[in-house]
Biotite code that builds the C-alpha atoms (Angstrom):
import biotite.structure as struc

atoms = struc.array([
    struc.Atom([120.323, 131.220, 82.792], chain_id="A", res_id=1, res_name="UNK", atom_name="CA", element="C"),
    struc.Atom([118.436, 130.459, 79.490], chain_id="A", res_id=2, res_name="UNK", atom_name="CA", element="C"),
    struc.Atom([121.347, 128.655, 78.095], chain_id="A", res_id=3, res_name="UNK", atom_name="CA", element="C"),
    struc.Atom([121.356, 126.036, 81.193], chain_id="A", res_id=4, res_name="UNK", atom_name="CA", element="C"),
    struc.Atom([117.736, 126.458, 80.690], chain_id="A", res_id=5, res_name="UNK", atom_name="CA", element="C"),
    struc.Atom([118.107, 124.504, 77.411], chain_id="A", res_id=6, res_name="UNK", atom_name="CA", element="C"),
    struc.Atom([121.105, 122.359, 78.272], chain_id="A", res_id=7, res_name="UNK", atom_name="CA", element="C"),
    struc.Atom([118.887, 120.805, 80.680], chain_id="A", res_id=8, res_name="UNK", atom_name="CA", element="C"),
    struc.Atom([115.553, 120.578, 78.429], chain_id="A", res_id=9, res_name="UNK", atom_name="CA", element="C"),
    struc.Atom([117.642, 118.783, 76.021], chain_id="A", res_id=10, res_name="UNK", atom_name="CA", element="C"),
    struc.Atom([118.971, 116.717, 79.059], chain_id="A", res_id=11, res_name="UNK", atom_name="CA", element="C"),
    struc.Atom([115.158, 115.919, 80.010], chain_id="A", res_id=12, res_name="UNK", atom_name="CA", element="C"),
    struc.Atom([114.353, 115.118, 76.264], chain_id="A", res_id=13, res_name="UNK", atom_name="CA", element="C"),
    struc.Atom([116.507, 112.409, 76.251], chain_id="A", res_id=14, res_name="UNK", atom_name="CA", element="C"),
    struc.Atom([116.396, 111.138, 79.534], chain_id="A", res_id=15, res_name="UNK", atom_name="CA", element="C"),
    struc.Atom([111.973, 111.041, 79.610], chain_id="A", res_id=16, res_name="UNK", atom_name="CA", element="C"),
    struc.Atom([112.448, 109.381, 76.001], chain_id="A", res_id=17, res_name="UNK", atom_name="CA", element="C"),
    struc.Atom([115.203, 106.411, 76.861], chain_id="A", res_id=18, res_name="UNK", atom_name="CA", element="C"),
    struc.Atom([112.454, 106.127, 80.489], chain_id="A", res_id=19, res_name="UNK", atom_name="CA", element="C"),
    struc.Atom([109.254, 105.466, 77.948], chain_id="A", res_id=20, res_name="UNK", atom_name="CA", element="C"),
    struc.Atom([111.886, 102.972, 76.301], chain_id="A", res_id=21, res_name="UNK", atom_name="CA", element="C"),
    struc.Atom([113.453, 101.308, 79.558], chain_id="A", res_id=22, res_name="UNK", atom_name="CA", element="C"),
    struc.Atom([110.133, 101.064, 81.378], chain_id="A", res_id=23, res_name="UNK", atom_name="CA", element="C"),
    struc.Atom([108.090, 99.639, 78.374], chain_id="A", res_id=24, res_name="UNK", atom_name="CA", element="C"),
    struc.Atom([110.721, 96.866, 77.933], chain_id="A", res_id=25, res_name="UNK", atom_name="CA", element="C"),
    struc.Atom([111.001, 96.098, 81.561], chain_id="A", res_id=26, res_name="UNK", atom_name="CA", element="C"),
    struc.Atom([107.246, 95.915, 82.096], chain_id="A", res_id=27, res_name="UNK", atom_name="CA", element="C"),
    struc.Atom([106.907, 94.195, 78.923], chain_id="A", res_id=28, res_name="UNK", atom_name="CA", element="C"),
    struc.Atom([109.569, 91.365, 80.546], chain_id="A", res_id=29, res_name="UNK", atom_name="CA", element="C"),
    struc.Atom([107.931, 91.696, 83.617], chain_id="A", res_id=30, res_name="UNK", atom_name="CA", element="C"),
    struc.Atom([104.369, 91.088, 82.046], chain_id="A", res_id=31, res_name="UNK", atom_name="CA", element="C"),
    struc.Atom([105.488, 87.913, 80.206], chain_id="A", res_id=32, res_name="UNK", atom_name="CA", element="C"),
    struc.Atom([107.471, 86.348, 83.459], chain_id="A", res_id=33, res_name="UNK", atom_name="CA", element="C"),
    struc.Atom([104.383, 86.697, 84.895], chain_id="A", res_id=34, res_name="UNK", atom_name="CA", element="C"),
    struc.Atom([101.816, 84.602, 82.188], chain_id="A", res_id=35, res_name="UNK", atom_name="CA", element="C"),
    struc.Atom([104.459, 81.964, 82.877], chain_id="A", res_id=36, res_name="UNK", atom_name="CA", element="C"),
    struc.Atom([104.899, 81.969, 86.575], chain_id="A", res_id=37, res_name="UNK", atom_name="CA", element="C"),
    struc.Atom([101.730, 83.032, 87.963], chain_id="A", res_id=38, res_name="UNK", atom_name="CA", element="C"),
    struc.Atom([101.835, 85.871, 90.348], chain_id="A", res_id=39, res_name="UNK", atom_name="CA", element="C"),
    struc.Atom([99.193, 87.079, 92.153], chain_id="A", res_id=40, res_name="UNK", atom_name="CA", element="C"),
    struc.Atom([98.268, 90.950, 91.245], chain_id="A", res_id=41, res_name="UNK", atom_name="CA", element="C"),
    struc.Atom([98.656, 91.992, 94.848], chain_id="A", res_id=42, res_name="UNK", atom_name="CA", element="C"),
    struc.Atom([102.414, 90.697, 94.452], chain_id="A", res_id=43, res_name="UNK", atom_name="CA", element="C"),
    struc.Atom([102.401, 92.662, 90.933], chain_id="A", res_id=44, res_name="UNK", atom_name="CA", element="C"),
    struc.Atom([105.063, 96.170, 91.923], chain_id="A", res_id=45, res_name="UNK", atom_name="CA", element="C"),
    struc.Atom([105.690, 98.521, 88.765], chain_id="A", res_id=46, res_name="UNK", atom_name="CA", element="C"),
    struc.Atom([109.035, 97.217, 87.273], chain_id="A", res_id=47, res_name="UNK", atom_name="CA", element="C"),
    struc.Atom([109.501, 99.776, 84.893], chain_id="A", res_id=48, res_name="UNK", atom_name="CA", element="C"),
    struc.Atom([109.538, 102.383, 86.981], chain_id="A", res_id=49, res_name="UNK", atom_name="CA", element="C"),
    struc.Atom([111.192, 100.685, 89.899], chain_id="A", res_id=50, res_name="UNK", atom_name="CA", element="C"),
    struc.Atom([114.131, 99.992, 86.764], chain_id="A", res_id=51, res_name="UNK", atom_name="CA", element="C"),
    struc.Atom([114.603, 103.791, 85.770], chain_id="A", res_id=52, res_name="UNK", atom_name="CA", element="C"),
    struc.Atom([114.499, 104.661, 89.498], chain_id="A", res_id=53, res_name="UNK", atom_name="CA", element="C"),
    struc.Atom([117.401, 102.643, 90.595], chain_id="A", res_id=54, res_name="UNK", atom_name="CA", element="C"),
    struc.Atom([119.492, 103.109, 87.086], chain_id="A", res_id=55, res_name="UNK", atom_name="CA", element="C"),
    struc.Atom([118.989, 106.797, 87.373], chain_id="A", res_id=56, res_name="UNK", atom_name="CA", element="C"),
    struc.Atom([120.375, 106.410, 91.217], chain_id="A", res_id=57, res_name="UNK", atom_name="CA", element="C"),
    struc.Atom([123.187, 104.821, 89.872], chain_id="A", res_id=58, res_name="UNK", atom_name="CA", element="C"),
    struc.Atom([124.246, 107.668, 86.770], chain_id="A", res_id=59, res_name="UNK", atom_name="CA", element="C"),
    struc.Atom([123.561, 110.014, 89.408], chain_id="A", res_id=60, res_name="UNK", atom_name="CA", element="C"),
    struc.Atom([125.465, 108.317, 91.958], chain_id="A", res_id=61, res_name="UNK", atom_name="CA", element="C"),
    struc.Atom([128.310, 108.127, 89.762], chain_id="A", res_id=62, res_name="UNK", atom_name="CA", element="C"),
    struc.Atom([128.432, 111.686, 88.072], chain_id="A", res_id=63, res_name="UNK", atom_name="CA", element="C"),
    struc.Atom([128.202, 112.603, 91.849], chain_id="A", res_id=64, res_name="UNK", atom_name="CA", element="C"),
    struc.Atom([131.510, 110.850, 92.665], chain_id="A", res_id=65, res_name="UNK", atom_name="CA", element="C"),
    struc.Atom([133.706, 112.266, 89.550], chain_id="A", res_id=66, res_name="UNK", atom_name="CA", element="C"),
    struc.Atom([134.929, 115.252, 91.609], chain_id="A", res_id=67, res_name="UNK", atom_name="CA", element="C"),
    struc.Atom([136.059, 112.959, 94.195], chain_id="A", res_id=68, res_name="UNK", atom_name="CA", element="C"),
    struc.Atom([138.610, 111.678, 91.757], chain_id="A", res_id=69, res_name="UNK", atom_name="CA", element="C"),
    struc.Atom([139.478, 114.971, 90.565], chain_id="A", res_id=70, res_name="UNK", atom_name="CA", element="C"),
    struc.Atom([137.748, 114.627, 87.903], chain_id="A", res_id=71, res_name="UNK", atom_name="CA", element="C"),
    struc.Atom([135.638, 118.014, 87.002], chain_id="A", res_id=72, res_name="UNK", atom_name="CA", element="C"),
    struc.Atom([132.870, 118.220, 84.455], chain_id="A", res_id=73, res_name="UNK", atom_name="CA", element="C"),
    struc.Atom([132.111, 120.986, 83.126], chain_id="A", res_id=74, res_name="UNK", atom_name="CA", element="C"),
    struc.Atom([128.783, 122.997, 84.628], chain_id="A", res_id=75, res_name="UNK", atom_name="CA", element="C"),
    struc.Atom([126.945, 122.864, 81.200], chain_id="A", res_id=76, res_name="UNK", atom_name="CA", element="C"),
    struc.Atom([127.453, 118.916, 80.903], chain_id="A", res_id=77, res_name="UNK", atom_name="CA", element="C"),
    struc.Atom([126.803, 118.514, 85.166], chain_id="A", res_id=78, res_name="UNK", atom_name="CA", element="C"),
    struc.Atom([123.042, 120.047, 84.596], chain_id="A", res_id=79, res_name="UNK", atom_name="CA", element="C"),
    struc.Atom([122.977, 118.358, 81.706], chain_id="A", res_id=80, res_name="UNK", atom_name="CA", element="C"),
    struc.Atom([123.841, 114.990, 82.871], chain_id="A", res_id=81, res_name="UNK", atom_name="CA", element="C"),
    struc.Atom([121.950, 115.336, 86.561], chain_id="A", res_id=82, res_name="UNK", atom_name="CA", element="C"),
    struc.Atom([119.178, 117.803, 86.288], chain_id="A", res_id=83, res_name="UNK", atom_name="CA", element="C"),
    struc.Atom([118.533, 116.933, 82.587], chain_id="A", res_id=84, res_name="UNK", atom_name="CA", element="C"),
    struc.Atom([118.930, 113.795, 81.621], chain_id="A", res_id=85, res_name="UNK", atom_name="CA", element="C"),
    struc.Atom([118.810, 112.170, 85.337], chain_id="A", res_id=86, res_name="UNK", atom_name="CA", element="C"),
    struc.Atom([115.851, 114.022, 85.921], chain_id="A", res_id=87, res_name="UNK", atom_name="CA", element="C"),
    struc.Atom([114.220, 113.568, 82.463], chain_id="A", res_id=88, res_name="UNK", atom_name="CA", element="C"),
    struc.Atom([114.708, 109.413, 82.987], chain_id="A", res_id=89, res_name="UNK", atom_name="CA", element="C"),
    struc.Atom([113.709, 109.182, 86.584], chain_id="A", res_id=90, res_name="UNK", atom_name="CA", element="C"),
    struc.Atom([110.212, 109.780, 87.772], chain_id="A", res_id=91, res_name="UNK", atom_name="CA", element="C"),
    struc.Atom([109.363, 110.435, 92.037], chain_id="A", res_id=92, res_name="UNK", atom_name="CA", element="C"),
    struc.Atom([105.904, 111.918, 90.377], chain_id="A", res_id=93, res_name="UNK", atom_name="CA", element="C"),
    struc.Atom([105.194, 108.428, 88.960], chain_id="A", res_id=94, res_name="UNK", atom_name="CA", element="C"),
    struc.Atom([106.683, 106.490, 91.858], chain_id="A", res_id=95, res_name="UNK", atom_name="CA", element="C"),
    struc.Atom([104.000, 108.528, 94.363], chain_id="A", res_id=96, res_name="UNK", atom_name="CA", element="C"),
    struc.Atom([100.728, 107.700, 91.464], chain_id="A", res_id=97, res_name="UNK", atom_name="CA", element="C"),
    struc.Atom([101.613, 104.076, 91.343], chain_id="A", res_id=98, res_name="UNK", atom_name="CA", element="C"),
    struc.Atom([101.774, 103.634, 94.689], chain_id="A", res_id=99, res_name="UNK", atom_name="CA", element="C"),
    struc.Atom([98.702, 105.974, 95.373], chain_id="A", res_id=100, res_name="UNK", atom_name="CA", element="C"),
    struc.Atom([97.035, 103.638, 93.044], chain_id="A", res_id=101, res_name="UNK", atom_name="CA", element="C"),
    struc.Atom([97.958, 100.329, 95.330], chain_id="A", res_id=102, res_name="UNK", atom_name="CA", element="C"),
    struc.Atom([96.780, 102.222, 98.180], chain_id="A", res_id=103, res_name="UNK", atom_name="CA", element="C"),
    struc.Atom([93.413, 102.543, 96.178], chain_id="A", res_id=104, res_name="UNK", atom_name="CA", element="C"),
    struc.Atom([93.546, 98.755, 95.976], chain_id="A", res_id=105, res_name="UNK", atom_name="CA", element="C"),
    struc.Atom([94.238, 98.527, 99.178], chain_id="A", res_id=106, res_name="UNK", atom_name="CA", element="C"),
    struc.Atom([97.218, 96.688, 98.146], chain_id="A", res_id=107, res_name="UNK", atom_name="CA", element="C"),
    struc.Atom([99.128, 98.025, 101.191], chain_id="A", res_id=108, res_name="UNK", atom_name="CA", element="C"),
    struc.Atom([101.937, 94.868, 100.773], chain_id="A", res_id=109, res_name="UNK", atom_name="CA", element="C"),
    struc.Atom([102.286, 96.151, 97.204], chain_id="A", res_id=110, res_name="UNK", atom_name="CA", element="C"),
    struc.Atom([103.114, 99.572, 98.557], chain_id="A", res_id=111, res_name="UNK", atom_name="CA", element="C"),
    struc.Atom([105.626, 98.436, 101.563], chain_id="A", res_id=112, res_name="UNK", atom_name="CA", element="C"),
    struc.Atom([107.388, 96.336, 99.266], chain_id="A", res_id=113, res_name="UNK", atom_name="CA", element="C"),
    struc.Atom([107.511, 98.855, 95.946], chain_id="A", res_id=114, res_name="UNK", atom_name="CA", element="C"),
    struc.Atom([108.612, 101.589, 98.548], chain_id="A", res_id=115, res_name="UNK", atom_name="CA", element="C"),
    struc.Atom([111.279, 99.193, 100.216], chain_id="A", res_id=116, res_name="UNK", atom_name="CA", element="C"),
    struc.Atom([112.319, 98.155, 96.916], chain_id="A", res_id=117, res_name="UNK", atom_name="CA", element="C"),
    struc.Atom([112.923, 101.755, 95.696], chain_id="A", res_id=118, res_name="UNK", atom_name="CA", element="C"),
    struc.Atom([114.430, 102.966, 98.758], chain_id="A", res_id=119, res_name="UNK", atom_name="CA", element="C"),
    struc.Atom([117.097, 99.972, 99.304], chain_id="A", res_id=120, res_name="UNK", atom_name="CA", element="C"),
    struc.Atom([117.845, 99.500, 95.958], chain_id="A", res_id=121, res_name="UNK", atom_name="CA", element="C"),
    struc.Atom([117.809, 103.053, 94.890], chain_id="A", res_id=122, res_name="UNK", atom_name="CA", element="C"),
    struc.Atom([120.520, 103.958, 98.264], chain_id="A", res_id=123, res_name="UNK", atom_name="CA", element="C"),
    struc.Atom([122.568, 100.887, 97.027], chain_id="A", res_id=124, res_name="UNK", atom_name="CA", element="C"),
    struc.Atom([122.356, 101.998, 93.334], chain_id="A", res_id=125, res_name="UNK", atom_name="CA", element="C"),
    struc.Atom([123.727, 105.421, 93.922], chain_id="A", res_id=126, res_name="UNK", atom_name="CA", element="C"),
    struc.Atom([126.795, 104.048, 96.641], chain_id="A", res_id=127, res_name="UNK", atom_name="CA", element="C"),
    struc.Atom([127.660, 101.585, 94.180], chain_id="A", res_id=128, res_name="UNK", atom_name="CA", element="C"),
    struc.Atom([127.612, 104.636, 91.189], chain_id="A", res_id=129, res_name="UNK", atom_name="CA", element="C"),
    struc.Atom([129.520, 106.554, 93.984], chain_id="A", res_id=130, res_name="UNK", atom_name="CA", element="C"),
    struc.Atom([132.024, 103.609, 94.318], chain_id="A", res_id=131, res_name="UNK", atom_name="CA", element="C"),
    struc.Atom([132.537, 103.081, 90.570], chain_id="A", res_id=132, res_name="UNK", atom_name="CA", element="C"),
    struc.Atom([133.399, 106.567, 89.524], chain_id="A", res_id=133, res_name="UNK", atom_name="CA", element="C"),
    struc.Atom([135.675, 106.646, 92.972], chain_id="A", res_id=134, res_name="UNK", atom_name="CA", element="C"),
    struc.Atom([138.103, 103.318, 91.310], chain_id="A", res_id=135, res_name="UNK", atom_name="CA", element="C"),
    struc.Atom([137.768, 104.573, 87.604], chain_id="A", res_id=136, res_name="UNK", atom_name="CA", element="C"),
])
């Protein structure tokens, strides 16, 4: 039990760092797309988040369809890989505060579409993941 329970803190290390690192870059792209085209804030939906969400779908998608293929990881580097690093990188926690935060707006087409967004794409990010490791 303590040995998993350190295989997946170093998991979550890594995962929450490369998340600070994804997100800042994709709201940093997002933030400069929008000085040039200008989008209203009500259209504004947290990229960076959105971005981890879905890519995390998709590693977890994929790690999920190995054993499909006959492919077997071993326990240590499952947790590591899905409750460590996919858990470190994604973020449900953030997901609900941002869109708690529209709501406080009252930016309730912000919300419909940041929750569509991460449902749809997140689904279609961990099928395709799931497909991938299925044709490897």
């Amino acid at each position: 039990m303590f040995r998993d329970f350190l295989i997946v803190g170093m998991g979550s290390f890594l995962g929450g760092g490369l998340r600070l690192v994804v997100s800042r870059i994709v709201d940093a792209h997002a933030a400069s797309a929008a000085m040039r085209l200008p989008v209203p804030a009500a259209y504004a939906l947290p990229l960076g988040t959105l971005a981890v969400n879905v890519l995390g779908c998709l590693a977890i998608g994929f790690i999920s369809g190995l054993p499909a293929e006959g492919v077997q990881l071993p326990h240590q580097v499952r947790v590591f890989l899905t409750t460590g690093f996919c858990g470190g990188f994604t973020t449900f926690s953030t997901f609900i505060n941002e869109s708690s935060a529209m709501a406080g707006e009252c930016n309730f087409t912000g919300i419909a579409a940041y929750v569509a967004a991460s449902l749809t794409l997140g689904f279609a990010a961990l099928a395709l993941g799931n497909w991938a490791a299925r044709t490897i």
